[in-house]
N, C-alpha and C positions, 0 to 999 in steps of 0.2 A: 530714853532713846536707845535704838539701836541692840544689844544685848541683855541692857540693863530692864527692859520693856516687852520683849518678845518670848519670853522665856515665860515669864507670868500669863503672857497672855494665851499661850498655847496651854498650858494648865490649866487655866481658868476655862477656856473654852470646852476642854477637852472631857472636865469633872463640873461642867454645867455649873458653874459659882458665878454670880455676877462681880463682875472686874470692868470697872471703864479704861481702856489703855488709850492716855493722851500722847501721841506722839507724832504732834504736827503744832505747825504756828498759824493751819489755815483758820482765819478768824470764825469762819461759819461754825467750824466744828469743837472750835475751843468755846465758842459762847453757848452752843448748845450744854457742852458738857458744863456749864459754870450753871446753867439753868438746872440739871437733873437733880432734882432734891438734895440740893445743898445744904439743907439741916441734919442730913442722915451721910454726910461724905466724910469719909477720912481719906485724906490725902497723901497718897505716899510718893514723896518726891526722891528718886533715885538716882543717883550720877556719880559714878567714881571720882571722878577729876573735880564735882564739885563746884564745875565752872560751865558748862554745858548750856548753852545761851536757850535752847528751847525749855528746858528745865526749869530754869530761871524764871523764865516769863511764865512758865505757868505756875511756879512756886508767889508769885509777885499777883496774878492774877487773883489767885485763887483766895492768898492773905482779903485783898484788897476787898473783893465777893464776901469774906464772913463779916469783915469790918462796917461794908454798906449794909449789910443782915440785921447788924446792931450787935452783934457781938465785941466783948471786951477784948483784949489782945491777948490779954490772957487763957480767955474763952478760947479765941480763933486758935490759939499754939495746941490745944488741946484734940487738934484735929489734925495736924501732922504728923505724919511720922517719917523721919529723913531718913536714909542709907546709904551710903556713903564709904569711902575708904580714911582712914584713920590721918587726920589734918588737914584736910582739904578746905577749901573757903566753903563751903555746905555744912561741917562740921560747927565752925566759927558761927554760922546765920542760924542756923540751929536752936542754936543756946540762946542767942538774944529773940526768939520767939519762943523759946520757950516749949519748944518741941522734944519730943519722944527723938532717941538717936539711935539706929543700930548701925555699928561700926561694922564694915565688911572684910573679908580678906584681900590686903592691898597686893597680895600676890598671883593673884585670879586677876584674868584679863576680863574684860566687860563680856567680849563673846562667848567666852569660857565660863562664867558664872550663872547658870542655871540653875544647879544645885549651890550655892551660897546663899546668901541674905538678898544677893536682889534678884532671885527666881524665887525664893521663899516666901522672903516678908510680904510682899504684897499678896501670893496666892493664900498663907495661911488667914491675915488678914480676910480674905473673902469667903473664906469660912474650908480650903481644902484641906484634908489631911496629910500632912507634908512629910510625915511621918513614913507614910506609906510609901512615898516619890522615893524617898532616902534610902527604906525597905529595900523597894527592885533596884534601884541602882548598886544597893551593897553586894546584895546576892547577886548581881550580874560582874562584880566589878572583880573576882576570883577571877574570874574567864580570861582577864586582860593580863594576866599574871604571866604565862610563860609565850615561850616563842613557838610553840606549835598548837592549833584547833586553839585560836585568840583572833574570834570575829573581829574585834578593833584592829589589830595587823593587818585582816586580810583585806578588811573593807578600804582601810588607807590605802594598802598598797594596790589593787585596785583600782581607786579614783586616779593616784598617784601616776600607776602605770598607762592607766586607758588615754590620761594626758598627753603624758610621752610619745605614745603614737598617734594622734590624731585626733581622740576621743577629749576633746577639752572643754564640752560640753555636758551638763549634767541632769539627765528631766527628772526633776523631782514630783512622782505624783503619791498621793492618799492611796492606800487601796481599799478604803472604804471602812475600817473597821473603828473608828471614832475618835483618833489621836487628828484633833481641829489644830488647821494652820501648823503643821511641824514643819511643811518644807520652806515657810518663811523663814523660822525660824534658822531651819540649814542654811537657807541660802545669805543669811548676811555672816553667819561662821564661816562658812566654805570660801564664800567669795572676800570676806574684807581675810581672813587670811593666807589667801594661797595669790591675789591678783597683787601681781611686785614684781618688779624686773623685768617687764614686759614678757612673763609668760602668769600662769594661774588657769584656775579651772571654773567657769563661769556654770554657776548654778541654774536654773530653769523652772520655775515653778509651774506645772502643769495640770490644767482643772482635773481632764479625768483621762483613763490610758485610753481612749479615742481620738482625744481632743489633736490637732495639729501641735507638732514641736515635741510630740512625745517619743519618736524615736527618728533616725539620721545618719548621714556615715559620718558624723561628728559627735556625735550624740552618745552618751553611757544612760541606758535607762532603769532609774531606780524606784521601787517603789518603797512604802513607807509602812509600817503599821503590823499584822499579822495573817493576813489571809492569804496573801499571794503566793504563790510557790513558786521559785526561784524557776529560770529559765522561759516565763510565760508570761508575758501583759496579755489581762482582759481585753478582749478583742481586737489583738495586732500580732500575739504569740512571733513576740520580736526575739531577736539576741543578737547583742547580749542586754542582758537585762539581770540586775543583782534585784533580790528581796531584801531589806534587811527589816525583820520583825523582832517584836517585842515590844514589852511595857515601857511606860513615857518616861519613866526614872532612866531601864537601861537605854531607851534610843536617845537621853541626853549623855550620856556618858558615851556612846561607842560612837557616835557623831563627833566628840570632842575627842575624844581619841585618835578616830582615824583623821580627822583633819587636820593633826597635828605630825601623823605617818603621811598622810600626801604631800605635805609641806615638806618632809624630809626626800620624802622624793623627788620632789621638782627641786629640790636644793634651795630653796627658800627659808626665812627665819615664818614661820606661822604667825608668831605671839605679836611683832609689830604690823602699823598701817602707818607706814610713810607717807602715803598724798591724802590724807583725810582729810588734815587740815588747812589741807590749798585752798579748798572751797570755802571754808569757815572764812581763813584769812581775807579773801576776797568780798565773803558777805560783811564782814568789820568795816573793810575800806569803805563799802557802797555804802551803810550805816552813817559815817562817819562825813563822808563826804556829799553824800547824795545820788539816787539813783538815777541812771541814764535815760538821756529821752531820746526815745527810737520810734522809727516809724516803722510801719507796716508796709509790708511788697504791697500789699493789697488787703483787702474785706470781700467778703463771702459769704454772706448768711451773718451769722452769730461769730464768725471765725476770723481774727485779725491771722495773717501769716505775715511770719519774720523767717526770713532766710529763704534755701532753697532754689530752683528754675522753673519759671513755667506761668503762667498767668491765672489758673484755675487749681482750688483746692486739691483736686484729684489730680492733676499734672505737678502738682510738688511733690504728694504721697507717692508717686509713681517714680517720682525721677528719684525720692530717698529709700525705698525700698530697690531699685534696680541697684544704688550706691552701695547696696549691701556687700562686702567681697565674700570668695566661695568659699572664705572660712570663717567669716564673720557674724556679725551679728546686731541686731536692732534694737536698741534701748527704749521704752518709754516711761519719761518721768513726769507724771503727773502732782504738780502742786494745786491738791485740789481736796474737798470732804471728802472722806474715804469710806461717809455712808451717805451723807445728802449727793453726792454724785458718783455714786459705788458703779454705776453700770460702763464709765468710762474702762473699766479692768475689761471689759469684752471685746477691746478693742486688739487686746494680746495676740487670743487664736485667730480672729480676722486678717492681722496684718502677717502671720506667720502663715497662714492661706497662701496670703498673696504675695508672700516673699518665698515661699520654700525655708526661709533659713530661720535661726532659733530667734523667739521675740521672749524679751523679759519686759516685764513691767512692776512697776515702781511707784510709791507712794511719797510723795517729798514733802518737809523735807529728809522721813524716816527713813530711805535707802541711802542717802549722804553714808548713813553709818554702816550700811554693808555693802552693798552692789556700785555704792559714789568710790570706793578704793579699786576696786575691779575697771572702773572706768577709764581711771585715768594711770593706776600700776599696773597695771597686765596689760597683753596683746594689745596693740591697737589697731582693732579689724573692727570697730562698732563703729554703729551709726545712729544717732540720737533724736528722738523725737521726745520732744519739748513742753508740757500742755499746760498753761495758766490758766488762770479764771477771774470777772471780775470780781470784788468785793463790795456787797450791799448793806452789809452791815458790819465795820469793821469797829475794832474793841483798842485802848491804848494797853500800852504796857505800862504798869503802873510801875512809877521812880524812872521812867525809861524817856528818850526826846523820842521816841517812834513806837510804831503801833503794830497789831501782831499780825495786821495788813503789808504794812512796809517789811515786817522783819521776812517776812515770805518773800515779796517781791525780789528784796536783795539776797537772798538764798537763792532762790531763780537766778536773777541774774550772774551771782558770784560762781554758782556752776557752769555757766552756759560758761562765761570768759575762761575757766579751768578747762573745759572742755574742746573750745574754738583753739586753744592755745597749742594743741595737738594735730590742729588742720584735718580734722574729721566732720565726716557729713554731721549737719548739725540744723536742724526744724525746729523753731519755737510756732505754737497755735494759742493764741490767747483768744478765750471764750467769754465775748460781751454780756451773753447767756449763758451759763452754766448749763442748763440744762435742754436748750435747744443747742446751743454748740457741739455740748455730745452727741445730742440724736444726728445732728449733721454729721459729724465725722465718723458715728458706729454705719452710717449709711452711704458717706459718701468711700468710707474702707471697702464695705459689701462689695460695689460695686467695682470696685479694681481687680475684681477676680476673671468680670465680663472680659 
């Protein structure tokens, strides 16, 4: 999850290796993944702490899947390989399966580890040259050496400063030249370490420099990769607008760099995330005690709504978008498949249409581990939209009293109560239909433009 998952997968994408990145508990997309030629998977279960409850369940899953195969236990350990920092309970489970271990550097923070064992292990695994990753980051990594012409200085100080005045906003877009998903990857470094003490700099991930939310008088516009020439986004010739190019080794190194310089400059500690585990704690209790039974303001279609004003779908969307304040911003966290219902992400640039102001969107429970700190330690000027979905074919957690349907459900909820606890606009849309719910809401968004 979180650092320890997005690093590989941005490599993986980037150097065309097949990598499945599990990091969600929604059951549809964990059972497909348990379905993809499971005689041919090696399983690489990753977590610092060791303890990381989605981990788990899929470390727990996945055992359970070679065993029903007809695999011996001995066989199934043979398809593990764990990475982990050096005594963790992961290390301990390890051993009694019988699994492959690489020990990490327990001094590397999860978001910071790119270049470690758990940005490596799993891409060499898929067949990348990691060798090469290690290459451009060394040869880049002189540059960050003194205090003058040292892009990592400049770029933190930068983000750092653009904050300071106003700019606390950050559009991360691609500019096209084939380094896949890196500003996910920024955006949960950037935001789980700079959003604390109610200030931080909230990341933006943006499809293309056309798309809405790409630039703002709140806004720093960056682009990612090597084509763009500083001072110009592709069709908006905005400023300010930073480039920062280069090879995928150094854009993981001068991204951890400088978000380690903007941390200094908002006077922040970067390396810790105080409110993480508000929401964990809260998904434990729900686990523990049982989820709550809530009723719906209303149904619409496919669309139960919880919270909110208004009696019609489009009269809630409207009164939580106007909630927006003028330095604010809209969250959308979707607990949903993040390919069997990928087109709900279209709802981003829609709703930043129809707000003027920045929309991020979120995949749960994966953002928990970057943009969930931003949420509830930095500014609180956001306003939350919410999005469930039913489950049609839910899966147990095997050795667990609940299932990787529930464990959702109370991640949903354990946020929402972290959330509501700040007295901020707050939307849950739970979808009877997953896939009519969406086309209702990418349609019933459309139209709030009218």
């Amino acid at each position: 999850m979180g650092g320890s998952s997005l690093a590989p997968e941005v490599i993986a994408r980037t150097l065309g290796k097949p990598l499945t990145v599990l990091d969600t508990t929604d059951p549809h997309q964990v059972g497909a993944a348990l379905r993809d030629r499971l005689d041919r998977t090696v399983v690489v279960v990753a977590s610092k702490s060791g303890s990381t409850v989605e981990t788990d369940s899929h470390r727990r899953a996945y055992w359970q899947a070679f065993l029903d195969a007809g695999l011996t236990e001995a066989e199934a350990g043979r398809h593990f390989v764990i990475v982990t920092d050096p005594g963790s309970p992961l290390e301990a489970t390890a051993a009694e399966m019988g699994a492959h271990v690489v020990l990490a550097d327990p001094e590397v923070g999860g978001r910071y580890s790119a270049l470690t064992a758990f940005g490596l292990v799993p891409s060499a695994l898929a067949g990348v040259a990691v060798a090469d990753l290690l290459d451009e980051a060394d040869e880049f990594a002189g540059s960050l050496a003194g205090d003058t012409d040292n892009p990592g200085l400049a770029l933190g100080a930068a983000l750092g400063t653009a904050a300071t005045v106003g700019r606390d906003k950050v559009a991360l877009i691609s500019d096209g030249t084939g380094i896949e998903g890196l500003g996910d990857w920024i955006e949960q470094l950037v935001a789980e370490s700079t959003g604390k003490s109610g200030i931080g700099i909230l990341p933006v991930v943006v499809e293309a420099p056309e798309s809405p939310g790409a630039t703002g008088d709140d806004i720093l516009t960056v682009t990612t990769g090597g084509a763009c020439p500083p001072g110009t986004v592709p069709g908006g010739g905005v400023r300010p607008h930073l480039a920062v190019n280069g090879p995928l080794g150094a854009q993981f190194l001068v991204w951890e760099y400088a978000t380690a310089i903007a941390g200094r400059v908002l006077g922040i500690d970067p390396f810790d995330q105080p409110n993480v585990t508000e929401s964990k704690d809260n998904t434990n209790r729900l686990l523990a005690a049982g989820l709550p039974t809530e009723t719906p303001a209303f149904t619409e279609g496919a669309v139960e709504v919880y919270g909110g004003t208004g009696g019609t779908l489009a009269a809630v969307l409207r009164g939580l978008v106007d909630n927006v304040d003028g330095d604010g911003y809209l969250a959308v966290m979707a607990y949903l498949d993040r390919f069997g219902d990928a087109t709900a992400a279209d709802v981003r640039p829609l709703l930043t249409a129809a707000s003027g102001r920045p929309v991020t969107f979120g995949w749960g429970p994966r953002f928990l581990h970057s943009t969930g700190q931003y949420h509830k330690g930095g500014p609180q000027v956001g306003a939350y939209l919410q999005i469930t979905g039913a489950v049609t074919d839910d899966l147990p957690v095997p050795g667990k009293p609940y299932s990787f349907g529930t464990l959702q459900a109370a991640q949903a909820a354990g946020d929402r109560e972290a959330l509501a606890g700040r007295d901020r606009p707050l939307v849950r849309l739970h979808l009877t239909d997953r896939a009519a719910g969406v086309a209702q809401l990418l349609d019933t968004v459309r139209n709030l433009r009218d």
